[in-house]
TIDRENMI-334714 format. One record per residue (C-alpha): x, y, z; residue in three letters. Coordinates in steps of 0.1 Angstrom, whole numbers, plus 5000, padded with zeros to 4 digits. Each point is the difference from the previous one (the first is absolute). Layout:
residues N
XYZAla ...
This chain:
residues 653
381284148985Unk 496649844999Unk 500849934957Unk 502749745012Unk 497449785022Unk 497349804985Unk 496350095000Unk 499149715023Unk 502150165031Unk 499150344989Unk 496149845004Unk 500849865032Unk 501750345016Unk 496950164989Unk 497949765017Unk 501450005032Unk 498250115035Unk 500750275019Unk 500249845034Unk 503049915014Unk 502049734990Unk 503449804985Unk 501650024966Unk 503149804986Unk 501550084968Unk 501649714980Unk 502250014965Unk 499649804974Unk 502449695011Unk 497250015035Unk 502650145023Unk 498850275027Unk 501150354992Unk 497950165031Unk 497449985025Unk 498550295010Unk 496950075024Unk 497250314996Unk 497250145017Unk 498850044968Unk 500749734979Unk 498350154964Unk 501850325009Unk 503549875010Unk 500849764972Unk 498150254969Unk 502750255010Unk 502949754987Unk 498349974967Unk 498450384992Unk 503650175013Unk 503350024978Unk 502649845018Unk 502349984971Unk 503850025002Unk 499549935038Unk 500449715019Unk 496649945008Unk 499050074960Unk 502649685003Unk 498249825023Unk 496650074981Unk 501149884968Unk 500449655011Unk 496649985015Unk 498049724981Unk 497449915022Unk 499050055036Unk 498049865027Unk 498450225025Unk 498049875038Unk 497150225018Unk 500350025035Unk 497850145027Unk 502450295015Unk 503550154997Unk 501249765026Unk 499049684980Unk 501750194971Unk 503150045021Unk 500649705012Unk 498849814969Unk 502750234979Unk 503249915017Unk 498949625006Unk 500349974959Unk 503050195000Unk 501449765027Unk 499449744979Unk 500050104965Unk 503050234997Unk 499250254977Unk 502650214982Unk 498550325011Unk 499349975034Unk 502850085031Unk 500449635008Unk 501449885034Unk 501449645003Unk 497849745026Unk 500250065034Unk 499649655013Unk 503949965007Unk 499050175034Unk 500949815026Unk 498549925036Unk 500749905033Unk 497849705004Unk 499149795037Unk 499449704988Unk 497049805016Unk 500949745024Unk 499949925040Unk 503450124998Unk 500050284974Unk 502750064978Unk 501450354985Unk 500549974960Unk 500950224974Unk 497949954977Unk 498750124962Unk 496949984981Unk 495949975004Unk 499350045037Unk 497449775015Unk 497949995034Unk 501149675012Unk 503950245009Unk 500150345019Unk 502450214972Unk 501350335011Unk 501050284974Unk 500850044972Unk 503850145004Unk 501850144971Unk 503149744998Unk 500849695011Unk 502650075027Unk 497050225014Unk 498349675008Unk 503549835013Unk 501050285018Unk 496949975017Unk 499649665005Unk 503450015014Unk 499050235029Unk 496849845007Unk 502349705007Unk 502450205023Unk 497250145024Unk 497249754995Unk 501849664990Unk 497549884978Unk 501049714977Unk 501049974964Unk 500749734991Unk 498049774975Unk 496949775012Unk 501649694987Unk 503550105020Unk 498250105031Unk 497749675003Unk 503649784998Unk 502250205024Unk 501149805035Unk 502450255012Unk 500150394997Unk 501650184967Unk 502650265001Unk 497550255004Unk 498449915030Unk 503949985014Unk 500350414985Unk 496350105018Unk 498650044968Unk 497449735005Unk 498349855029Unk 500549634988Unk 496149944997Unk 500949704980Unk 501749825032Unk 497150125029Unk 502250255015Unk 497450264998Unk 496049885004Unk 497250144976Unk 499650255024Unk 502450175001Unk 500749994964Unk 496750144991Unk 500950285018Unk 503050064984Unk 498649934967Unk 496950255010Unk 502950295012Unk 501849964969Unk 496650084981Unk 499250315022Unk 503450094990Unk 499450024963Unk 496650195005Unk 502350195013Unk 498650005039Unk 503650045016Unk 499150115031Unk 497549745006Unk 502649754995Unk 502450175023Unk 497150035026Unk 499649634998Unk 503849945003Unk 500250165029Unk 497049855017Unk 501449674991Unk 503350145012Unk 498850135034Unk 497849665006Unk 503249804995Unk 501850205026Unk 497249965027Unk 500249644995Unk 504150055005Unk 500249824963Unk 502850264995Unk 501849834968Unk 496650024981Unk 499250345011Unk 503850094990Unk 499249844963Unk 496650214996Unk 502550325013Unk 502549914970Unk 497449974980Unk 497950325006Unk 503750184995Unk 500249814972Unk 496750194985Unk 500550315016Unk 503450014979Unk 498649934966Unk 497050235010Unk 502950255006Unk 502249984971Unk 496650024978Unk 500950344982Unk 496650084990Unk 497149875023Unk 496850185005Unk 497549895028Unk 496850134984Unk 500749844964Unk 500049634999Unk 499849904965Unk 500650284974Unk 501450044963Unk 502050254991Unk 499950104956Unk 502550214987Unk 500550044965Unk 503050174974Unk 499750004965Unk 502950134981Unk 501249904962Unk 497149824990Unk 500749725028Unk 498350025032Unk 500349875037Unk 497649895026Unk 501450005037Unk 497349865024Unk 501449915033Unk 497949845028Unk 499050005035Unk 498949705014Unk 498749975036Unk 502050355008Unk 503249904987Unk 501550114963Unk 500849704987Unk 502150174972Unk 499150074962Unk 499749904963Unk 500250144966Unk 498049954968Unk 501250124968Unk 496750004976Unk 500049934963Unk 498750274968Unk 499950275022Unk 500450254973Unk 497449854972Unk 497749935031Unk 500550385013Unk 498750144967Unk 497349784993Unk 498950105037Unk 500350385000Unk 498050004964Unk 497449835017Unk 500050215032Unk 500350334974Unk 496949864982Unk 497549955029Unk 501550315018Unk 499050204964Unk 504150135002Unk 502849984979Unk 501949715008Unk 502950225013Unk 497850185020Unk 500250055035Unk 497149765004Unk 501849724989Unk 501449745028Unk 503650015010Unk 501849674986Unk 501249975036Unk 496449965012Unk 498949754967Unk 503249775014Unk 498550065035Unk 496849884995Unk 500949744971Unk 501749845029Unk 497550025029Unk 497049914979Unk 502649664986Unk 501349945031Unk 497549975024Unk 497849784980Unk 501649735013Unk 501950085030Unk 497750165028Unk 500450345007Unk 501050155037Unk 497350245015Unk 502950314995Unk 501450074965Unk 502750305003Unk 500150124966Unk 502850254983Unk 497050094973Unk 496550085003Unk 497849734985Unk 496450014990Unk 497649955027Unk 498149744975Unk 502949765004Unk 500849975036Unk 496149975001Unk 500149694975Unk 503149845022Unk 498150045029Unk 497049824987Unk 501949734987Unk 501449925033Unk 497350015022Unk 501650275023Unk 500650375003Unk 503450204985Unk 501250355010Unk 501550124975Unk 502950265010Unk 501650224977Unk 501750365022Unk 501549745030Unk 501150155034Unk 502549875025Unk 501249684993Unk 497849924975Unk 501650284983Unk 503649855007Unk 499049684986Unk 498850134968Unk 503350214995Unk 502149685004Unk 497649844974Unk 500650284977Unk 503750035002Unk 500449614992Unk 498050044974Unk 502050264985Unk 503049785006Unk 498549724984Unk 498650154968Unk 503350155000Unk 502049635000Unk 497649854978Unk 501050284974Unk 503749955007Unk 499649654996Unk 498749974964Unk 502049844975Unk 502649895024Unk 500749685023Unk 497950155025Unk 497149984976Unk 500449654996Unk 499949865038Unk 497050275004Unk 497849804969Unk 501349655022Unk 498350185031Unk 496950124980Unk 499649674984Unk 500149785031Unk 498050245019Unk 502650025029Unk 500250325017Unk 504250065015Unk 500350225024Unk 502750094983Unk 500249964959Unk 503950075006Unk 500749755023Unk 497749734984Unk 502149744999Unk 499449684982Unk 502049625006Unk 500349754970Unk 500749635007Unk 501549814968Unk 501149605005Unk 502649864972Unk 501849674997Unk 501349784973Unk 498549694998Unk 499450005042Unk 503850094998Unk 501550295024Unk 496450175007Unk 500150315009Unk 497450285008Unk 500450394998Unk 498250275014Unk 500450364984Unk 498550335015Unk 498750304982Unk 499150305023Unk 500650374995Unk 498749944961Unk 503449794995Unk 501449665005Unk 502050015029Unk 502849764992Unk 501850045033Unk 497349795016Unk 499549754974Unk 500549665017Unk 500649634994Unk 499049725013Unk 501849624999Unk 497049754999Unk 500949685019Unk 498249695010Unk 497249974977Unk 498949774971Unk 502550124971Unk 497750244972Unk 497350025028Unk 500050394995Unk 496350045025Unk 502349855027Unk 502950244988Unk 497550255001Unk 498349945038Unk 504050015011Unk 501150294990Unk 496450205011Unk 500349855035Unk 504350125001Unk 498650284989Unk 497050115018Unk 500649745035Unk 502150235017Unk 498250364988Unk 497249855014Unk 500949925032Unk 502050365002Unk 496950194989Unk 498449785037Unk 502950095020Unk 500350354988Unk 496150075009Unk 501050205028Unk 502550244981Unk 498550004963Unk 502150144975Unk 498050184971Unk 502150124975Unk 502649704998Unk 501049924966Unk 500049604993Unk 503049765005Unk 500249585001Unk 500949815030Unk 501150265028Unk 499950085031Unk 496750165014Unk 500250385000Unk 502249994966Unk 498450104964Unk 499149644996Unk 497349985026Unk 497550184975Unk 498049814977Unk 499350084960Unk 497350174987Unk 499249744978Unk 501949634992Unk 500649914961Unk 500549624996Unk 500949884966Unk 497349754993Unk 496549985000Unk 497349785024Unk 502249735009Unk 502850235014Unk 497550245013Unk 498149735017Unk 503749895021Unk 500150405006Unk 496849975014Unk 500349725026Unk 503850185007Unk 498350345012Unk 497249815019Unk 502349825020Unk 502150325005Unk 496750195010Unk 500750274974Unk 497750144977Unk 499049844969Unk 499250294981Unk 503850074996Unk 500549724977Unk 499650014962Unk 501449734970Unk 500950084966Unk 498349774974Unk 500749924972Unk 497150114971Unk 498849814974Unk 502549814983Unk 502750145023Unk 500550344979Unk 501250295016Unk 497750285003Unk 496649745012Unk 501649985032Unk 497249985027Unk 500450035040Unk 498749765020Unk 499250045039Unk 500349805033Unk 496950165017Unk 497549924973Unk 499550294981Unk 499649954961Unk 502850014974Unk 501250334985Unk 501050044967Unk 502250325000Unk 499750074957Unk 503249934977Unk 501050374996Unk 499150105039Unk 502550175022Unk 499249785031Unk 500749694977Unk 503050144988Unk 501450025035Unk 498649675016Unk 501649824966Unk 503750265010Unk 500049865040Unk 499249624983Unk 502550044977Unk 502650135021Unk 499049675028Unk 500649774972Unk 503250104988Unk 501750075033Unk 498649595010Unk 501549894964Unk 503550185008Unk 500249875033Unk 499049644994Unk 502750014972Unk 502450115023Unk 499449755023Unk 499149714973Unk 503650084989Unk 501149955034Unk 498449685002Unk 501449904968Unk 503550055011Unk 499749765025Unk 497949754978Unk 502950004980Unk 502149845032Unk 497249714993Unk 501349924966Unk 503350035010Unk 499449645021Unk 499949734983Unk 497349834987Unk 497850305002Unk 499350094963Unk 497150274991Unk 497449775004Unk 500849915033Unk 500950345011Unk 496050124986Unk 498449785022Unk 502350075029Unk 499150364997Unk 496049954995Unk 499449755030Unk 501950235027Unk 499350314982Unk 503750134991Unk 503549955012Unk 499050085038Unk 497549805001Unk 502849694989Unk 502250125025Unk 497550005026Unk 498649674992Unk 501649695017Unk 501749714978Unk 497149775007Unk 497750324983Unk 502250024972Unk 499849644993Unk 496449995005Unk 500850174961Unk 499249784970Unk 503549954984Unk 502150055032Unk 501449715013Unk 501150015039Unk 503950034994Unk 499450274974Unk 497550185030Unk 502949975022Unk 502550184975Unk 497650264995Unk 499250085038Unk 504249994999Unk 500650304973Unk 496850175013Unk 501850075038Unk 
C-alpha cells in the first residue's frame, strides 16, 4: 500500500512521536476520511501504511489517504475527548457518526419576582435555573403541565403578564395563582416556585412535608378553604407520584444506554431519570457503522498484536456504545449514574468525568430496578432498530429523514402528524385557505379542511393567513386549558371541536406556504394563543423560485434549513405543500365559480357592463360583499350613479 502514497506522507508517518495523540486522514479533494486517536501515535498510524489492506474496505479507505494531520496530547483522556470533538465537527467518512444533541430540550424557571415555567431549547445560561435535559418535547409539557396543576406557577410570557388587569383562564382552571393581578404576594409565590424546584431534584417528600405543614397551620388558624386547596393539591402530587411506573428513591438523576446493532444499522436507546422520575426515552440511529466498525477492530487487532477477527477485537455493539457516550456527553453534562447494556473502557468514563468536573459510576451488571430500566431500554431499542429497517425505502423513510433533519424527537414517528396552511384567491376574489393533514406516513384527506376568508383587505393573503391560524388553533387552545384536568395523550388531531374530541391535540409541526412574511403572522398568531412557537415552520421559495432550493424558515429564531434537491425530507415537505396548494386552488375555483354565477346577475341589470361589474367586485371584494354593502356604498363606486346603486341593491335581495 505504501507505493500508492507519496514519499512526503510516507516521511512524515515515519517521523511521528510515539506519545499519545490525534490523526485525521484526508483525500485528495481535502475531505475527512477518519479521525482516529492512539497511545502511540508513530505506532498506530505506521500500521495503516506497512500492512496489506487490499481488497478490503479499510485497503479502500487507505487508498484515498493523501495527507494527514496529527495533534500530541498529554494523556489518553486529552486524546479522547480531543478525537470525538473533530469527529463532531468534521464528519469523517469512517467514523460511527451521531447527529448534534443540542435539540434537547429543558424545563427552564425563568428569572423574575414572579418566575415563570418555559420550555425552552438551546445554550443554557446562569442568569435562568434549567432543569433536565428530557428526551422529547412533550417530556418538558407534560411536565410543565403538572407543575402547574399542584404548584400553579405561571406561564405565560413577561410582556402578557406585565399588561394583564384581570385573571386568564387559567387562574379560573387552578392552574395558576394569578401573580400578575396580586392575588398571591411574593411570598407565597417563592414558595411555590422553591417546592416546584425541590420537586424536580426530585425531593418529593420534602415537598409533601411542607404541604402538610402549610396544610395543618391553615387549619389551626380555622383558614379551612386554603388548607382544603393545599389538601387537593398534595393528592394532586401524591397521584402523579403514584401513577409514576418506574420511580426509584435512591436514584435521582440517572441514564440508562442500551444499544442493538443488527444489518449494518444500529440503535441507541438512552432513557433518563431526572430527579427520581423516568421521564421516558430516545433513540439514535448512527451513521457508517459498518466502514467505521472495521476500521476500528483493525486498530484494536493491531495494538492488541491479534488478528482482527480475534477474540480481542471489540464487539461493534460496544464501538457504537462508546462512539455515542464519548459524542454525546461532550456537550450535554453527564448524570452521576450511567446504566450501561455494554462494558466500556474505564479510560472513557474517566475522561467524561474529568470533563465535567464531577464523579460517574459507571454500571454495567444492574440489579433491581436498575436492572428493569435497562431491560425496557433494551427492548425499545430492539423495536426501534427494527422500524428503522422496516422503514427504508418506503413512506415511512421519508417523514423519518423530516424528523432527523429538523432535529425533532415524536414520541411517536407513527403518529407524527404534520398541518399545512395554503391561502389562494384570484385577484383578492373568493379567498379561500386550506389546511391538509398528513399523519400515519399519509395524507389524511378525511380531515382536510377549508376555510372562507371574510372581512379583510381583498389579496391581503398575511390577514387571510392570521384568520384561518386563529379558526384554527383559537378553540384547541382553549380546549387543551379546559382539558388540563383530564389530558388526553394519544388523541389524533381534528379542527374546531368540541374539547375531549380528536381535535383538541395540536400538530407536531405547522407547514405554512410562504416564507418570513407569513411566518412572522404565524408567529404573533401562536404568541397570542400561548402555544409554542417551535411548531411552526414556512416553506420558501429558493433561489429564483425553482423547485428543489426550497428552504424552511422558523418562527422561534432558529436558522434556515436547506433540505438538498434529491433529499427524502424535501421530497415530503414539497408532497404536503403541494397537496395544500392544490386543494386551496380547487376550492377557490369552486367557489370563484360560485361567485361568478351571481356576478353574472350584475350584468344582467342594466347599465352594468364588464367594466362596471370589475370594479364592483374589487371594492367589496366579490358578489357578497355587493350584496352586503348599502346603496349609498355602492354609489360611493366610480361609475355608479345613485339610481343605478338602487337597481343593484334591488336584483341583489
Amino acid at each position: 500500500m505504501s507505493q500508492a502514497h507519496s514519499e512526503q506522507l510516507l516521511a512524515e508517518v515515519a517521523a511521528l512521536p510515539s506519545m499519545p495523540g490525534v490523526y485525521r486522514y484526508f483525500d485528495a479533494a481535502g475531505g475527512v476520511l477518519y479521525v482516529g486517536k492512539a497511545r502511540n501515535l508513530k505506532k498506530r498510524v505506521s500500521s495503516y501504511f506497512q500492512k496489506n489492506h487490499a481488497g478490503t474496505r479499510i485497503g479502500h479507505m487507505v487508498g484515498k489517504i493523501a495527507r494527514m494531520e496529527t495533534t500530541v496530547v498529554r494523556s489518553e483522556a486529552e486524546a479522547l475527548l480531543l478525537e470525538n470533538n473533530l469527529i463532531k465537527t468534521l464528519k469523517p467518512r469512517y467514523n460511527i457518526l451521531f447527529r448534534d444533541d443540542k435539540s434537547y430540550p429543558y424545563l427552564k424557571i425563568a428569572s423574575h419576582a414572579f418566575p415563570r415555567l418555559a420550555y425552552y431549547r438551546g445554550a443554557t445560561d446562569r442568569k435562568h435555573r434549567y432543569f433536565g435535559p428530557y428526551p422529547s418535547a412533550w417530556a418538558v409539557k407534560d411536565t410543565i403541565q403538572l407543575l402547574q396543576k399542584v404548584f400553579r406557577i405561571r406561564t405565560c410570557e413577561d410582556t402578557v403578564y406585565a399588561n394583564r388587569t384581570r385573571p386568564c383562564l387559567l387562574y379560573q382552571i387552578k392552574r395558576c395563582s394569578a401573580p400578575c393581578v396580586g392575588h398571591i404576594s411574593a411570598e407565597a409565590y417563592a414558595g411555590d416556585v422553591s417546592d416546584a424546584e425541590a420537586f424536580l431534584r426530585g425531593d418529593t417528600q420534602q415537598v409533601l412535608s411542607e404541604l402538610e405543614a402549610r396544610m395543618m397551620a391553615h387549619a389551626e388558624k380555622l383558614e379551612f378553604e386554603q388548607a382544603a386547596e393545599l389538601r387537593n393539591r398534595m393528592s394532586a402530587l401524591s397521584k402523579v407520584l403514584h401513577q409514576q411506573s418506574v420511580e426509584i428513591a435512591s436514584d435521582k438523576d440517572v441514564d440508562i444506554l442500551a444499544v442493538k446493532v443488527h444489518g449494518g444499522k444500529a440503535c441507541v436507546n438512552l432513557a433518563m431519570v431526572r430527579g427520581g422520575r423516568h421521564l421516558g426515552d430516545r433513540a439514535y440511529f448512527p451513521a457508517h457503522v459498518e466502514d467505521a466498525a472495521l476500521v476500528a477492530q483493525a486498530e484494536g487487532a493491531d495494538e492488541a498484536g491479534a488478528p482482527a477477527d480475534g477474540a480481542l477485537a471489540e464487539s461493534v455493539e460496544r464501538q457504537v456504545l462508546e462512539a455515542f457516550l464519548a459524542q454525546h456527553y461532550i456537550d450535554a453534562p453527564a448524570p452521576p449514574t450511567l446504566v450501561l447494556g455494554e462494558v466500556v473502557g474505564r479510560e472513557l468514563i474517566e475522561a467524561l468525568a474529568q470533563q465535567g468536573g464531577a464523579r460517574i459510576t459507571a454500571v454495567f451488571q444492574p440489579r433491581a430496578q436498575r436492572r428493569l430500566w435497562l431491560e425496557m431500554a433494551q427492548k425499545n431499542a430492539d423495536i426501534q432498530l427494527a422500524r428503522l429497517l422496516a422503514e427504508e425505502g418506503s413512506q415511512q423513510a421519508r417523514t423519518r429523514a423530516l424528523v432527523d433533519a429538523l432535529e425533532l424527537a415524536p414520541d411517536d414517528l407513527d403518529g407524527f402528524r404534520i398541518e399545512c396552511f395554503d391561502i389562494s384567491h384570484t385577484a383578492g376574489e373568493a379567498t379561500q385557505a386550506s389546511c391538509v393533514v398528513f399523519e400515519h406516513h399519509a395524507m389524511q384527506n378525511r380531515e382536510y379542511r377549508r376555510y372562507n376568508i371574510d372581512g379583510i383587505t381583498p389579496g391581503d393573503d398575511y390577514a387571510a393567513m392570521r384568520q384561518v391560524l386563529h379558526r384554527r388553533y383559537g378553540k384547541i387552545a382553549e380546549a387543551m386549558a379546559s382539558e388540563a384536568d383530564a389530558p388526553t395523550p394519544g388523541d389524533g388531531g381534528g379542527a374546531d371541536a368540541k374539547p375531549g374530541t380528536l381535535a383538541a391535540r395540536m400538530p407536531d409541526l405547522v407547514l405554512v406556504d410562504g416564507g418570513k412574511g407569513q411566518v412572522s403572522m404565524a408567529r404573533e398568531v401562536f404568541t397570542e394563543l400561548g402555544l409554542p412557537l417551535a411548531l411552526i415552520a414556512g416553506v420558501e421559495k429558493g433561489e429564483g423560485r425553482k423547485v428543489g432550493l426550497e428552504e424552511l424558515v422558523f418562527a422561534d429564531g432558529r436558522d434556515k434549513v436547506y433540505l438538498g434537491r434529491d433529499s427524502a425530507a424535501l421530497m415530503l415537505v414539497a408532497q404536503i405543500r403541494d397537496e395544500a396548494h392544490r386543494f386551496a386552488i380547487t376550492g377557490m375555483r369552486a367557489k370563484r365559480a360560485k361567485v361568478r354565477v351571481g356576478g353574472s346577475q350584475l350584468e344582467d341589470i342594466p347599465g352594468i357592463g364588464p367594466k362596471r361589474r370589475a370594479r364592483l367586485l374589487q371594492r367589496f371584494g366579490g358578489i357578497r360583499g355587493v350584496a352586503a354593502a348599502s346603496v349609498e356604498d355602492i354609489a360611493s363606486v366610480d361609475g355608479i350613479a345613485i339610481d343605478l346603486a338602487e337597481e343593484i341593491y334591488r336584483a341583489l335581495h
